[in-house]
Structures are given as structure tokens and as C-alpha cells.
MDTraj code that builds the backbone (N, CA, C; nanometers):
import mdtraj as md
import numpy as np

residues = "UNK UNK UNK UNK UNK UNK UNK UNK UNK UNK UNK UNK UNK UNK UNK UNK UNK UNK UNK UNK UNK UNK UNK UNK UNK UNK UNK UNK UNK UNK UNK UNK UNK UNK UNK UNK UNK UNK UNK UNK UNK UNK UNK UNK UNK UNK UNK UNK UNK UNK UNK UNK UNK UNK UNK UNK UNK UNK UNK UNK UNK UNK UNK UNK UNK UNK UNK UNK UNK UNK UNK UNK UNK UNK UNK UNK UNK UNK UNK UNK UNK UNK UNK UNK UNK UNK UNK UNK UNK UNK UNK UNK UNK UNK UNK UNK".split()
xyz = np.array([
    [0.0830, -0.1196, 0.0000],
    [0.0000, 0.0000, 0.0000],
    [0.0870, 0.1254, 0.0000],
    [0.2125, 0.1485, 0.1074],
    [0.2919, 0.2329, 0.0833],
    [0.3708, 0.2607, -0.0523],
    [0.4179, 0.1233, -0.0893],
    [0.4775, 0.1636, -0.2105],
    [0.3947, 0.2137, -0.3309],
    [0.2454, 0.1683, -0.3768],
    [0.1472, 0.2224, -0.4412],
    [0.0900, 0.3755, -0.4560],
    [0.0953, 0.3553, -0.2875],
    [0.1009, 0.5643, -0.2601],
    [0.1984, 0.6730, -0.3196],
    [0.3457, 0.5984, -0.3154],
    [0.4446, 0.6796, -0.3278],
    [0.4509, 0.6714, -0.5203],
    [0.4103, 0.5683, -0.5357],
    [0.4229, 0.5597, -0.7258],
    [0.2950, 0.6696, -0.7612],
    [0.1720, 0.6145, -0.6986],
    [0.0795, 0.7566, -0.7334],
    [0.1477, 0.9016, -0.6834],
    [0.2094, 0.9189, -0.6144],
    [0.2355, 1.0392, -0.5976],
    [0.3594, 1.0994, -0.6895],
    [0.4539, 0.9780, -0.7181],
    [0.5568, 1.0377, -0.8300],
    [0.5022, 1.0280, -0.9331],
    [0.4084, 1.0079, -0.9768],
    [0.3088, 0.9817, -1.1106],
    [0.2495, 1.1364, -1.1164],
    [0.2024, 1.1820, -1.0485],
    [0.1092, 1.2794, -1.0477],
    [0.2274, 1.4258, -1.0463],
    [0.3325, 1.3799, -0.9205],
    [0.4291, 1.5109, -0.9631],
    [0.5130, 1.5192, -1.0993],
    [0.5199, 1.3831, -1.1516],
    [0.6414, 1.4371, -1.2955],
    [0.4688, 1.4694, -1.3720],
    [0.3667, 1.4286, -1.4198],
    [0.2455, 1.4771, -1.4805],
    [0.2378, 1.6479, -1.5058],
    [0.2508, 1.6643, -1.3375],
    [0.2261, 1.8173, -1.3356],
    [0.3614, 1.8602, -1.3793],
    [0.4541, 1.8456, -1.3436],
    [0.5901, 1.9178, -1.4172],
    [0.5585, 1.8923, -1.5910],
    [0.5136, 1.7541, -1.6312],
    [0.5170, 1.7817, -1.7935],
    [0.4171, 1.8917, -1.8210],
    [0.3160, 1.8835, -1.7378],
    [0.1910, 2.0014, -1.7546],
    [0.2551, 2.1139, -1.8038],
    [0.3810, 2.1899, -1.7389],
    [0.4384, 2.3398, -1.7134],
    [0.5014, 2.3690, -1.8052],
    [0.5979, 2.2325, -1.8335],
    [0.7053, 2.2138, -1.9677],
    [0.5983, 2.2489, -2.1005],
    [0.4980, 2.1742, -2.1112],
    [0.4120, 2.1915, -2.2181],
    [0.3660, 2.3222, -2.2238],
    [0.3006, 2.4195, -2.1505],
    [0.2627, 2.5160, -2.1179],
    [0.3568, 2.6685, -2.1652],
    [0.4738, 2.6304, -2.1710],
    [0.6111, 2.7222, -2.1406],
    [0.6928, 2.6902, -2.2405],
    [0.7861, 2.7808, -2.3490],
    [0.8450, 2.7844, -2.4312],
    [0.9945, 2.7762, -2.3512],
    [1.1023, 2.7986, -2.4723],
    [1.2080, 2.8103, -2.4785],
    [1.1900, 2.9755, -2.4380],
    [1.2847, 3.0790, -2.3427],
    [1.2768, 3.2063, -2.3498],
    [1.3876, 3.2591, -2.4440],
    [1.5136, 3.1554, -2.4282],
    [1.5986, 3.1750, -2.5413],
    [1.6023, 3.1986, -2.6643],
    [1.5001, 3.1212, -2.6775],
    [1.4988, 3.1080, -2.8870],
    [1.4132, 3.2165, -2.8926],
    [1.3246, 3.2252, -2.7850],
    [1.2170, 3.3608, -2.7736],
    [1.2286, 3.4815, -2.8283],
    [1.3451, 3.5201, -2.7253],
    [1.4596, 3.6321, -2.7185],
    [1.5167, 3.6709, -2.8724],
    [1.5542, 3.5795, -2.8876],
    [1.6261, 3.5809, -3.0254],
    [1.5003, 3.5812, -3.1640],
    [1.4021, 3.4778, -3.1824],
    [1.2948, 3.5537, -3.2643],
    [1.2256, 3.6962, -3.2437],
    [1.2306, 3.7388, -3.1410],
    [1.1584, 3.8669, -3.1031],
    [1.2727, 3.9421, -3.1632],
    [1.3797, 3.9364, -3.1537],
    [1.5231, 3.9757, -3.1865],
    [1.5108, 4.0445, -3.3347],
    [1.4680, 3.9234, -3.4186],
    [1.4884, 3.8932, -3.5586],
    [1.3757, 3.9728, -3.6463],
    [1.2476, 3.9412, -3.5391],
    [1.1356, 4.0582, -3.6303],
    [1.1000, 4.1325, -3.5726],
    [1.2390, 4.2482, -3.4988],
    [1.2324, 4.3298, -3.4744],
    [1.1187, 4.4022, -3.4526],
    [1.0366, 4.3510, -3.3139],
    [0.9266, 4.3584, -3.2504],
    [0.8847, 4.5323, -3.1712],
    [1.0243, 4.5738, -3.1297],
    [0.9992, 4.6832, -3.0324],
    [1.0113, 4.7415, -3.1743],
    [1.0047, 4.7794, -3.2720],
    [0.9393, 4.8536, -3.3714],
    [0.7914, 4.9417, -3.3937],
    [0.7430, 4.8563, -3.3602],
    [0.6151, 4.8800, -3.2951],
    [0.5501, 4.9014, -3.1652],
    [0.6679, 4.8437, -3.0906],
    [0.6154, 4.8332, -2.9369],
    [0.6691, 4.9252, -2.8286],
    [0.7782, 4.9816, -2.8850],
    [0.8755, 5.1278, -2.8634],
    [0.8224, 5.1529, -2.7576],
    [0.7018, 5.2277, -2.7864],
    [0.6069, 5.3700, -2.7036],
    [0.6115, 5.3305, -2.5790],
    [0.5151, 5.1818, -2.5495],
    [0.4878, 5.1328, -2.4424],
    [0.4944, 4.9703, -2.4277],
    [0.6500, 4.9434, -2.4246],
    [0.6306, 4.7968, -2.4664],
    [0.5743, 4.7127, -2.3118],
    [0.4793, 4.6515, -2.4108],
    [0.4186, 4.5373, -2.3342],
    [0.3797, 4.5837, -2.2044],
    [0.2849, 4.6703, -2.1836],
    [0.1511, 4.6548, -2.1169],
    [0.0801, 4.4828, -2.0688],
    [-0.0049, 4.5293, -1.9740],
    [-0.0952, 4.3957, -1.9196],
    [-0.2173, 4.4224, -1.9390],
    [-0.2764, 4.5479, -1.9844],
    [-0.4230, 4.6244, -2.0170],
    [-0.4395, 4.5011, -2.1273],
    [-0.4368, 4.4888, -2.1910],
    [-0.4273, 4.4209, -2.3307],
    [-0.4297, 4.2759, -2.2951],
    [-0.3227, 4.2272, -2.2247],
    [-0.3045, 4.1032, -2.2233],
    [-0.3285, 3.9909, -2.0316],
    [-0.4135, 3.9986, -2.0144],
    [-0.4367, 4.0157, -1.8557],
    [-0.3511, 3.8328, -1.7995],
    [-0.3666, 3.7402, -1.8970],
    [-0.3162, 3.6533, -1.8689],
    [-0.1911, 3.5920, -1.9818],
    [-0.0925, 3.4597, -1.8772],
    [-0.0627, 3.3929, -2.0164],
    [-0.0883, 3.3623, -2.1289],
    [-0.2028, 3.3083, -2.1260],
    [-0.3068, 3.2662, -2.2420],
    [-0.3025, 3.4033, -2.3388],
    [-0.3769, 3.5023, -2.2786],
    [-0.3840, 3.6061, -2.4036],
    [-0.2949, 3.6625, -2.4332],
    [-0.1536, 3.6383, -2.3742],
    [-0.0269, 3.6531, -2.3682],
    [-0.0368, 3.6093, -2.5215],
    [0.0133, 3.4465, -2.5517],
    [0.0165, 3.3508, -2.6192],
    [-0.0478, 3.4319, -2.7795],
    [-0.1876, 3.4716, -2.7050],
    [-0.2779, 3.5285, -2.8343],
    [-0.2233, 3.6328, -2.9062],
    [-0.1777, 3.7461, -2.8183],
    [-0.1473, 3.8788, -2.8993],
    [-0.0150, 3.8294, -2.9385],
    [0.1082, 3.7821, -2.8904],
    [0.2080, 3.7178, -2.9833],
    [0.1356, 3.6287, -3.1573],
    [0.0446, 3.5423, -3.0942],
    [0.0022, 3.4985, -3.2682],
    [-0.0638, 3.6028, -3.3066],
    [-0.1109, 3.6306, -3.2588],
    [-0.1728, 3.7550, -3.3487],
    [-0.0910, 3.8303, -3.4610],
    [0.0386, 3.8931, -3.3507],
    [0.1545, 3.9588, -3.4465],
    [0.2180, 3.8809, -3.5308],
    [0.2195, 3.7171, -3.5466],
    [0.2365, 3.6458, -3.6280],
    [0.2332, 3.6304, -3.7594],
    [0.0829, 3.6325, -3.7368],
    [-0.0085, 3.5950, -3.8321],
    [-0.0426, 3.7518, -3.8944],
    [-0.0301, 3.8518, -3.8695],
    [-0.0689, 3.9794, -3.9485],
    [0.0890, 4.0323, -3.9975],
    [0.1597, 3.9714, -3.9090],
    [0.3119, 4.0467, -4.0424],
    [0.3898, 3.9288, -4.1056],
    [0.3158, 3.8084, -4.1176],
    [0.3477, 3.7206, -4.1772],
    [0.5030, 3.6712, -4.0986],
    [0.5455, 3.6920, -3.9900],
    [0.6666, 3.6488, -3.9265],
    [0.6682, 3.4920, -3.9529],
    [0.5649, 3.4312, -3.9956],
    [0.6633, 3.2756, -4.0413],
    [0.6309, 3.1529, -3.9044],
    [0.6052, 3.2236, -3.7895],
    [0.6255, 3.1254, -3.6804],
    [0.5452, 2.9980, -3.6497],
    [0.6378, 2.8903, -3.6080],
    [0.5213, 2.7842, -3.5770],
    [0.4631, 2.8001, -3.4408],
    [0.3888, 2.7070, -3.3868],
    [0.2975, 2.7385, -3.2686],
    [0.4032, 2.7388, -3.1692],
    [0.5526, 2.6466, -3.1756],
    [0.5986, 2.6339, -3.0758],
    [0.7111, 2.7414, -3.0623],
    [0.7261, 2.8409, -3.1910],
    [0.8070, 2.9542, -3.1395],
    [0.7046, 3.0336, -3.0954],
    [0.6015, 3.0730, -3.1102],
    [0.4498, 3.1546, -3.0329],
    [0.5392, 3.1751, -2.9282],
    [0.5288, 3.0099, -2.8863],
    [0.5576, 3.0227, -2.7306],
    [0.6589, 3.0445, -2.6519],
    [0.7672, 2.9906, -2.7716],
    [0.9004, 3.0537, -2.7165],
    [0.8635, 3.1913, -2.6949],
    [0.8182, 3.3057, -2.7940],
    [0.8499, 3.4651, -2.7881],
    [0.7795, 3.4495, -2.6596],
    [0.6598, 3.4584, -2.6276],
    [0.5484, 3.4644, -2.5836],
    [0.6220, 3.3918, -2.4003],
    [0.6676, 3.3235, -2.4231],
    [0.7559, 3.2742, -2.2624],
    [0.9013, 3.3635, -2.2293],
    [0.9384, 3.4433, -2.3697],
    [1.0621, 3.5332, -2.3571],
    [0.9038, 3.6636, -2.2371],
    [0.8881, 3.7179, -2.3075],
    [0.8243, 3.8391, -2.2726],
    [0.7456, 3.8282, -2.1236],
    [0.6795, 3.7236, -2.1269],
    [0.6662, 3.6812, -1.9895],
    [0.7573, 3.6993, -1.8812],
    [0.8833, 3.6430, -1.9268],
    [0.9643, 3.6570, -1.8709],
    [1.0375, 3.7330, -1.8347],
    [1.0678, 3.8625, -1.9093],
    [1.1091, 3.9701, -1.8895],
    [0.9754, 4.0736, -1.8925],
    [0.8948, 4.1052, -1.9093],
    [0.8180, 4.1604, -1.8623],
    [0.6656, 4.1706, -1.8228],
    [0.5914, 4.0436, -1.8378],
    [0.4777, 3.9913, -1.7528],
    [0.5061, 3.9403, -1.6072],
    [0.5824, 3.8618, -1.6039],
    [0.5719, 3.7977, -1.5294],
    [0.4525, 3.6867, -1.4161],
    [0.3794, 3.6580, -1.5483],
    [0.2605, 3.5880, -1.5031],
    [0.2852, 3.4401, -1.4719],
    [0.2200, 3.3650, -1.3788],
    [0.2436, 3.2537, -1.3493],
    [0.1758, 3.1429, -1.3923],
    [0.2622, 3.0762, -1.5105],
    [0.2618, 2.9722, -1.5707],
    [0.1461, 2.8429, -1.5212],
    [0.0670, 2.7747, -1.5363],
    [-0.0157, 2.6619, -1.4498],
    [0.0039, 2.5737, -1.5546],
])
top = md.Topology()
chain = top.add_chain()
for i, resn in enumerate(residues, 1):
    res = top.add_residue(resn, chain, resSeq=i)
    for name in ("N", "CA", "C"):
        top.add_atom(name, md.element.get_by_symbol(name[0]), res)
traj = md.Trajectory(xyz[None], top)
């Protein structure tokens, strides 16, 4: 019974760690695509506000958004790289 407990419980903690991993980009490669299509171009004035973007999630959104309207090329999983850069340096919202 003890040993059953302790396998459900390391079951459920690496689960939730893959949960976060999945959830969360590279900030590196982030950094460096935000880099490349020269983002603060536009974002100069007032970069990255939270009015706009209140969570990760719509985090995620207004990055595809800018995607998909200047044709930057990105797949879903650099989204998230940029989108986990900016978080990171300036949301700082907490990942679930």
C-alpha cells in the first residue's frame, strides 16, 4: 500500500511538471525571434503593457496575433518561445 502511494504520488508530480514544460516555451529562442522581427518597432512607445493582455493565455494570443498579421513565419511552438521570452522579462505571469 505504501509503495502504491508513493508511485501515485511520483506519477502525479512528474504529470504536473510535464503540464508546465508543455505550457512554457524556450525564453531563449524567444529572445532571439523577437530579436529577428524586430518587434519593439512597434512596441517602442509602451512595450508590453498587461491592459491588453491580462493573462498567459492572451499573452500567447497577442504574440500569434503579431504572427499571423506580419506574416513572421512562426510555428505554434516559437508563439511560445516569444510569448515565454516576454513573460519573462516583462509579464511575469504565473505559468499553471
Amino acid at each position: 500500500m505504501n509503495r502504491a502511494l508513493t508511485l501515485l504520488s511520483a506519477s502525479l508530480l512528474l504529470a504536473s511538471a510535464t503540464h508546465v514544460n508543455a505550457q512554457s516555451g524556450d525564453p531563449r529562442a524567444g529572445e532571439s525571434l523577437h530579436k529577428d522581427a524586430n518587434c519593439l518597432s512597434c512596441h517602442a512607445a509602451n512595450p508590453y503593457s498587461t491592459a491588453k493582455t491580462p493573462s498567459f493565455e492572451r499573452l500567447i494570443a497577442a504574440v500569434n496575433f503579431c504572427n499571423v498579421n506580419l506574416n513572421t513565419g512562426w510555428f505554434e511552438d516559437e508563439v511560445l518561445d516569444v510569448a515565454t521570452y516576454l513573460n519573462e522579462k516583462y509579464y511575469k505571469y504565473v505559468i499553471e
